[in-house]
C-alpha positions as CSV (number, residue, x, y, z in Angstrom):
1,X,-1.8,-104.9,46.4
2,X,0.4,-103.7,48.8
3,X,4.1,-104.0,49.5
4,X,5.9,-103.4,53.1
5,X,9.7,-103.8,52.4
6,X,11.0,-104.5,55.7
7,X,14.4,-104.0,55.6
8,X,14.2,-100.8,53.6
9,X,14.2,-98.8,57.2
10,X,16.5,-101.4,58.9
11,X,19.5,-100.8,56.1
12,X,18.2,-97.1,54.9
13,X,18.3,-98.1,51.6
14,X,17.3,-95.7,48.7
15,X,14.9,-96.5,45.9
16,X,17.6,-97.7,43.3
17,X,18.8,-100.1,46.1
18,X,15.4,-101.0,46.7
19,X,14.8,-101.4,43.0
20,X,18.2,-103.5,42.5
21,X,16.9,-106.0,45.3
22,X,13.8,-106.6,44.0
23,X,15.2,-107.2,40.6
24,X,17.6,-110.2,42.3
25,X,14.7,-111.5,43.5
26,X,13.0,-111.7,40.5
27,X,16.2,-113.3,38.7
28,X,16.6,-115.5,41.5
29,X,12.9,-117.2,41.2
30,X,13.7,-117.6,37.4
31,X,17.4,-119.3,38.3
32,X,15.4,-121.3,40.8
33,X,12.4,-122.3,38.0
34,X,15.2,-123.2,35.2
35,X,16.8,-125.4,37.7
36,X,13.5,-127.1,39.0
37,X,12.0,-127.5,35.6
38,X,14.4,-127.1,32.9
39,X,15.3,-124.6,30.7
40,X,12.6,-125.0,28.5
41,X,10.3,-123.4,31.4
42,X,12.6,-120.1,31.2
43,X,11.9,-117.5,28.6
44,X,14.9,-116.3,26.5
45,X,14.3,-112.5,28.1
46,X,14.3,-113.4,31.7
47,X,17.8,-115.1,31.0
48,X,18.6,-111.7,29.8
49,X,17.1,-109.8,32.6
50,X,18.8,-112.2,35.3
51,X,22.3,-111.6,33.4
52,X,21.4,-107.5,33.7
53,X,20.8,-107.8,37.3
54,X,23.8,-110.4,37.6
55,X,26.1,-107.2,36.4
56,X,23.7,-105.1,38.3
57,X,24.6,-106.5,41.4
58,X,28.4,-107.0,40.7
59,X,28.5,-103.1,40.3
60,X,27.3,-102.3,42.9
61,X,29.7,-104.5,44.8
62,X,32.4,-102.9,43.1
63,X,30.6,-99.7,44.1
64,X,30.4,-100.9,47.8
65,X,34.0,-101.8,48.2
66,X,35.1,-98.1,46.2
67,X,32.7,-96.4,48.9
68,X,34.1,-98.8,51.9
69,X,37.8,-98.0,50.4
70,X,37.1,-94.3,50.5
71,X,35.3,-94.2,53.7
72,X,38.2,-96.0,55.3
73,X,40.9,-93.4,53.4
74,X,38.5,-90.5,54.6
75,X,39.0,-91.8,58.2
76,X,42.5,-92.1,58.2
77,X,42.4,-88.7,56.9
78,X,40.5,-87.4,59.5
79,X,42.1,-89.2,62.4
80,X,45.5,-86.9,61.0
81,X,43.1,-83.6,60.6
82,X,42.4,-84.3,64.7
83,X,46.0,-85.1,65.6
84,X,47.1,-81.9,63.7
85,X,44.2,-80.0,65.0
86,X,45.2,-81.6,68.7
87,X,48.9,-80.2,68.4
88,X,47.9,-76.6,66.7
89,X,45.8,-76.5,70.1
90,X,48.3,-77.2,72.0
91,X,50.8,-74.8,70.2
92,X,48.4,-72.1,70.3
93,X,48.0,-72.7,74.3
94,X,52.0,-72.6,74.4
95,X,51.7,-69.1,72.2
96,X,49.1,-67.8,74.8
97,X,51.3,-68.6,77.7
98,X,54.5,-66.9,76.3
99,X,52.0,-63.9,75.4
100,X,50.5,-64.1,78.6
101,X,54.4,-63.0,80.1
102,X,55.4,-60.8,77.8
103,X,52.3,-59.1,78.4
104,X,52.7,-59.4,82.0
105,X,56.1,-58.2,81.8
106,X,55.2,-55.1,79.6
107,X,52.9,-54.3,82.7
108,X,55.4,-54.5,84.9
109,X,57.8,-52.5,83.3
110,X,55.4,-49.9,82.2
111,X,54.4,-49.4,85.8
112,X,57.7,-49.3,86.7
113,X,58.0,-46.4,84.2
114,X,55.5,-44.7,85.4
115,X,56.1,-44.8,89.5
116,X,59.9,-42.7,88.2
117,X,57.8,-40.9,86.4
118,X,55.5,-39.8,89.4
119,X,58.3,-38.9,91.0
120,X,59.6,-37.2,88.5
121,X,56.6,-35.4,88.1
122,X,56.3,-34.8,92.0
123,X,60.0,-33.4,91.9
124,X,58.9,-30.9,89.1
125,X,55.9,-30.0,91.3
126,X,57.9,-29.3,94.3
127,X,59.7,-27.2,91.9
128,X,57.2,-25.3,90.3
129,X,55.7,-24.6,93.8
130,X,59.2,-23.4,95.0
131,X,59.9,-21.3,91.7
132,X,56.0,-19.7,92.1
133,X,56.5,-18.7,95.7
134,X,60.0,-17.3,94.9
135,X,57.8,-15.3,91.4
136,X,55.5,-14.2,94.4
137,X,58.3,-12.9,97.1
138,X,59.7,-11.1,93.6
139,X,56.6,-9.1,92.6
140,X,55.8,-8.5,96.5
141,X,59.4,-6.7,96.7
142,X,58.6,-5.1,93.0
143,X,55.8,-3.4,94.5
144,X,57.1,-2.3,97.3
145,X,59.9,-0.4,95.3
146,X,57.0,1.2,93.0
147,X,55.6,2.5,95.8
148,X,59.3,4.3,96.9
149,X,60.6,5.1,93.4
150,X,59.0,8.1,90.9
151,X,56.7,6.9,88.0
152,X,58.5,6.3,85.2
153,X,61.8,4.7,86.2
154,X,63.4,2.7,83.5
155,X,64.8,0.3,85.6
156,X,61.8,-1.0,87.3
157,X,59.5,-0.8,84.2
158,X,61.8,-3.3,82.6
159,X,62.2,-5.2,85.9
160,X,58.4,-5.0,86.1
161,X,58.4,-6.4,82.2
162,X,60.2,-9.1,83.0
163,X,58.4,-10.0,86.1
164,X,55.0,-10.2,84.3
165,X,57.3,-12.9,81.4
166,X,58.0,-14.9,84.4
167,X,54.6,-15.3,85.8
168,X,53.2,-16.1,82.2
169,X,55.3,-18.5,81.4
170,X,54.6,-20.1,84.9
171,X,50.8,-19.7,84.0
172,X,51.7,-21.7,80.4
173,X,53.6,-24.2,82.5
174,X,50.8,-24.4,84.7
175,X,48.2,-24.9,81.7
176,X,50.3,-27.8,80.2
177,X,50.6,-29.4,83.2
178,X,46.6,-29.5,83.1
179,X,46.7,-30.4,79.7
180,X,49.1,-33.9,80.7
């Protein structure tokens, strides 16, 4: 024959629960058969076997009220794990706020740096521009006096030499400037 527990799915018990219950029941029908008709109705072993699931039961109290014990500590436990994780939250959003400005600031500042530095660089254009047109009036005067003077004048090959240094290094100057 078969047997439907019906409280196995209403308290999800497991089958040593399950087997613990039906053992009470069992000891129970023999306590209730001793006391009906006398002890002489009640064999020796199912004394025994009620004592067993007497103990039986009273561990699994005892079990009960450990698990309810720890269950209780573990929430307290985690209520603290939820505050603590509540104020590292909050600390964390106060640490993205003050990173938030100091990286705002750094912006700032670093644009700041770099508008005097356009300027600076703008300056330095306005130079180079004025110190290449003054390199070009130079070797436009240059060769006008080659055309006047005899071939191999000293003088004007080394003013020549020194004219072809400058526009070099204004080339160079020019090439780093691309570089930047």
């Amino acid at each position: 024959m078969r047997v439907v527990d019906l409280f196995v799915d209403l308290y999800e018990w497991e089958d040593n629960e399950r087997e613990r219950v039906h053992r009470m029941v069992r000891a129970g029908k023999h306590v209730y058969t001793a006391a009906r008709h006398g002890a002489s109705a009640v064999s020796p072993l199912v004394v025994v076997d009620a004592a067993l699931a007497v103990l039986d039961a009273l561990d699994a109290y005892v079990g009960y009220r450990r698990a309810k014990e720890v269950t209780q500590q573990l929430k307290i436990e985690g209520d603290s794990l939820c505050r603590l994780l509540q104020e590292l939250y909050e600390q964390q959003a106060i640490h993205a706020k003050v990173m938030e400005d100091r990286h705002a600031q750094m912006v700032r500042s670093l644009r700041a740096r770099l508008s005097v530095t356009a300027a600076e660089i703008e300056i330095s254009r306005d130079a180079f521009d004025s110190l290449s047109l003054q390199a070009k009036n130079l070797g436009g005067a240059i060769g006008a006096l080659r055309v006047n003077s005899a071939p191999n004048c000293a003088c004007l090959l080394k003013l020549e030499r020194a004219y072809y240094d400058l526009v070099d290094l204004l080339l160079l100057a020019m090439m780093n400037a691309v570089k930047e």
